[in-house]
C-alpha distance (Angstrom), angle and dihedral (degrees) to the residues before:
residue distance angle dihedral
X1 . . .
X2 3.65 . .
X3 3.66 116.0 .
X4 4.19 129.5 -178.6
X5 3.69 107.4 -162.7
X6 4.07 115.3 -174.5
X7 3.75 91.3 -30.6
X8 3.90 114.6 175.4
X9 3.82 118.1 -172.6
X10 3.85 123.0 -179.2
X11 3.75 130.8 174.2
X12 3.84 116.4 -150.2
X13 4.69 92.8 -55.8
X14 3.97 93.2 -14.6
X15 3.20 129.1 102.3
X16 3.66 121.8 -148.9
X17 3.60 109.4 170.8
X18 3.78 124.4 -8.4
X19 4.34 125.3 -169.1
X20 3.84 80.4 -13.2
X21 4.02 109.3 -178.4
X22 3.82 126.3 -168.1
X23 3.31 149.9 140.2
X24 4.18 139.6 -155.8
X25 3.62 116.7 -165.9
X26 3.89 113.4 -139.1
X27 4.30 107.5 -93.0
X28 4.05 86.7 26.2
X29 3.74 116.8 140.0
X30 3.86 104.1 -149.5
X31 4.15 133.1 -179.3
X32 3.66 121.5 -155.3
X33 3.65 107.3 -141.8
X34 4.13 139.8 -171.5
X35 4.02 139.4 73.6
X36 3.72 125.6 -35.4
X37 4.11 105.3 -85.4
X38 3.99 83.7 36.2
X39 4.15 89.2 115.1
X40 4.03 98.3 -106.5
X41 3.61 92.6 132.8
X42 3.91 95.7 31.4
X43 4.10 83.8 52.5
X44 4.01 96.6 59.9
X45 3.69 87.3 43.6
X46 3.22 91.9 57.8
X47 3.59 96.3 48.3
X48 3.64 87.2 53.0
X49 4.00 94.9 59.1
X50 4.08 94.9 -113.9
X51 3.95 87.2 112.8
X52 3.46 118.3 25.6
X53 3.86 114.6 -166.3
X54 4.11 133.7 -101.0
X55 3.90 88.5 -120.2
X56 3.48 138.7 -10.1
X57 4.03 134.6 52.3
X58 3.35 138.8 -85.9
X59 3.76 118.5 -160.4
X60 3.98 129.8 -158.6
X61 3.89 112.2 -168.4
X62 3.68 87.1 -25.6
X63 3.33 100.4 -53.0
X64 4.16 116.1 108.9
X65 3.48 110.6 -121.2
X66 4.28 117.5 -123.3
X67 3.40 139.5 156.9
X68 3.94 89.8 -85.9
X69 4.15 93.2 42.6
X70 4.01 97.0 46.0
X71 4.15 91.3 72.8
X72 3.55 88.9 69.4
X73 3.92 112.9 19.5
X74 4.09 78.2 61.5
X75 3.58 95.6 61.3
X76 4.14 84.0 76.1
X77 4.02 95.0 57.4
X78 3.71 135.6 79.3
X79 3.55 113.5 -158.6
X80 4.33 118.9 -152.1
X81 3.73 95.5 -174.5
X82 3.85 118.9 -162.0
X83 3.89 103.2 -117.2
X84 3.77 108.5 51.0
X85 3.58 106.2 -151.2
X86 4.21 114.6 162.7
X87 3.39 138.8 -177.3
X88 3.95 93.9 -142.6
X89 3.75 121.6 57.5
X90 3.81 109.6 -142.5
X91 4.16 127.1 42.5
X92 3.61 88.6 -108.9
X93 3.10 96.7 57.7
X94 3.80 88.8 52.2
X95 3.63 91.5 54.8
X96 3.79 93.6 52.7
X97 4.48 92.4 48.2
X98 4.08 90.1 50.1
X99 3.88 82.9 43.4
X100 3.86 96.5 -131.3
X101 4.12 98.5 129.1
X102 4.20 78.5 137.9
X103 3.80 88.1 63.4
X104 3.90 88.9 64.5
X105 4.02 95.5 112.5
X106 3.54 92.5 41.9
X107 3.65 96.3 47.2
X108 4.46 90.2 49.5
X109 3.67 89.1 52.7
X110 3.86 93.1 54.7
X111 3.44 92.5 44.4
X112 4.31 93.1 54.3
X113 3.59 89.9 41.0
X114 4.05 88.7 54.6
X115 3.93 88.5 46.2
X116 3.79 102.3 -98.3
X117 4.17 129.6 114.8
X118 3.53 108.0 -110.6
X119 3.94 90.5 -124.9
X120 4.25 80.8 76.6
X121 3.46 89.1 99.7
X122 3.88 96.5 74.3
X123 3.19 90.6 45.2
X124 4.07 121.8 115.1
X125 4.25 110.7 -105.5
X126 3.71 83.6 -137.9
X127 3.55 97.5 46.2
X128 3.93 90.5 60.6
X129 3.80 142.6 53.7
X130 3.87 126.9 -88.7
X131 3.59 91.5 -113.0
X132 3.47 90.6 53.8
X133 3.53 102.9 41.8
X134 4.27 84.1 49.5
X135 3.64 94.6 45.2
X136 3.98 83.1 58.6
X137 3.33 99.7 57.3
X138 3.57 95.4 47.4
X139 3.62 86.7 54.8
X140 3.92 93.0 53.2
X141 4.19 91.8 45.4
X142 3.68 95.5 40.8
X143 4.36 81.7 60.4
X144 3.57 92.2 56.8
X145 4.28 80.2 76.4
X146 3.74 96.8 -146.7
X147 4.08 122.0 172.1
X148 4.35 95.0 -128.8
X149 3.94 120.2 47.6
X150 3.36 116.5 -163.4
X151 3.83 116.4 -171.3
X152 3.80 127.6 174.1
X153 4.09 108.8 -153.2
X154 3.76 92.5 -24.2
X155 4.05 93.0 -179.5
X156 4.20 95.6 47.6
X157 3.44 89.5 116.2
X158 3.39 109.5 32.4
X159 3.42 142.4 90.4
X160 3.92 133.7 -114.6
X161 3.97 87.6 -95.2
X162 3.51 105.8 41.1
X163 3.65 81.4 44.9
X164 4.00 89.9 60.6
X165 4.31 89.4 42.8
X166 3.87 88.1 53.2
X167 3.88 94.9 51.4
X168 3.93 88.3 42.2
X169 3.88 80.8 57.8
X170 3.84 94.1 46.8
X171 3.48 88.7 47.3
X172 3.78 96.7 57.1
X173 3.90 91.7 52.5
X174 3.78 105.9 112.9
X175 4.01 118.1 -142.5
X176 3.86 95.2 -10.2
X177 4.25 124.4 143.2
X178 3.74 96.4 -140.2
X179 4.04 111.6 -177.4
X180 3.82 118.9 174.1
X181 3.69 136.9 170.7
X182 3.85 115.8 -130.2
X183 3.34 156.5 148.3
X184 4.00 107.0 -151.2
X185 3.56 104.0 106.1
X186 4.03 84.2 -157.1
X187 3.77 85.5 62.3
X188 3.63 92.4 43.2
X189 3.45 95.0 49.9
X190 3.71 91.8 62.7
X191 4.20 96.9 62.0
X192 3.06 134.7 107.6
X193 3.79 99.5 -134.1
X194 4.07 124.7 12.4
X195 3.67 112.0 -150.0
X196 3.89 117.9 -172.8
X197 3.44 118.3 -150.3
């Protein structure tokens, strides 16, 4: 499903990863563990095609990702990066710039099941809580129904029981590769596989 095989990444004297092996099985739910500088982050990014390694492949459902590849292999991942930083200012308005208005039913079930009213998403981003304004856009991504999820500290802004309503929500999603990066040992607890980086 996706596959590393002897990948070696430097940047300018450091390096990240090198002759780095590993494998995700297709439906796995996998945490990316170690120190800050470890390569979580860089990891996911690579998987996504925005760095592509010095040596080595990377493989998504067999095929090995490259600059030519990426445009469509990405089409099957949703990306929940740590920092949310948007150009809009409410959820709705979210919805309307990834064009996904049709997801609206989706998107308000997500958004009870992770402890919010579905009327969130007209609500101001600085008129509510990080947690909130993260649970949200989980919510809207999580609707876009792709096969990988990629998440970068998904819980850094949540507390313990939000925490436990978002892996309930994990839980429930049927056939889906979900690899994060974190540091909540709760959430960590929950995967399928642990790698440390």
């Amino acid at each position: 499903m996706i596959n590393f095989d002897h990948v070696s990444l430097r940047f300018q004297d450091k390096t990240i990863f090198h002759d780095l092996n590993l494998d995700i099985k297709k439906g796995e739910r996998v945490s990316l563990i170690g120190g800050s500088g470890r390569g979580k982050t860089t990891l996911l990014k690579l998987v996504q095609g925005y760095l592509l390694p010095d040596s080595g492949t990377i493989k998504i459902y067999d095929e090995v990702l490259t600059s030519k590849s990426i445009h469509h292999l990405r089409k099957e991942m949703a990306w929940i990066p740590q920092n949310i930083n948007l150009p809009v200012s409410k959820g709705i308005e979210l919805m309307r710039l990834m064009d996904i208005t049709d997801k609206s039913t989706s998107i308000s079930i997500f958004l009870e099941e992770l402890g919010l009213n579905a009327s969130i998403i007209h609500d101001d981003f600085s008129k509510i809580s990080g947690g909130q304004k993260q649970r949200i856009v989980i919510s809207i991504v999580l609707s876009l129904d792709k096969s990988i999820i990629l998440l970068d500290e998904p819980t850094s802004s949540l507390d313990d029981k939000s925490i436990k309503m978002l892996l309930k929500v994990m839980k429930s999603l049927e056939n889906k590769t979900i690899v994060s990066a974190s540091h909540n040992q709760v959430w960590n607890n929950q995967a399928d596989k642990v790698i440390e980086l």
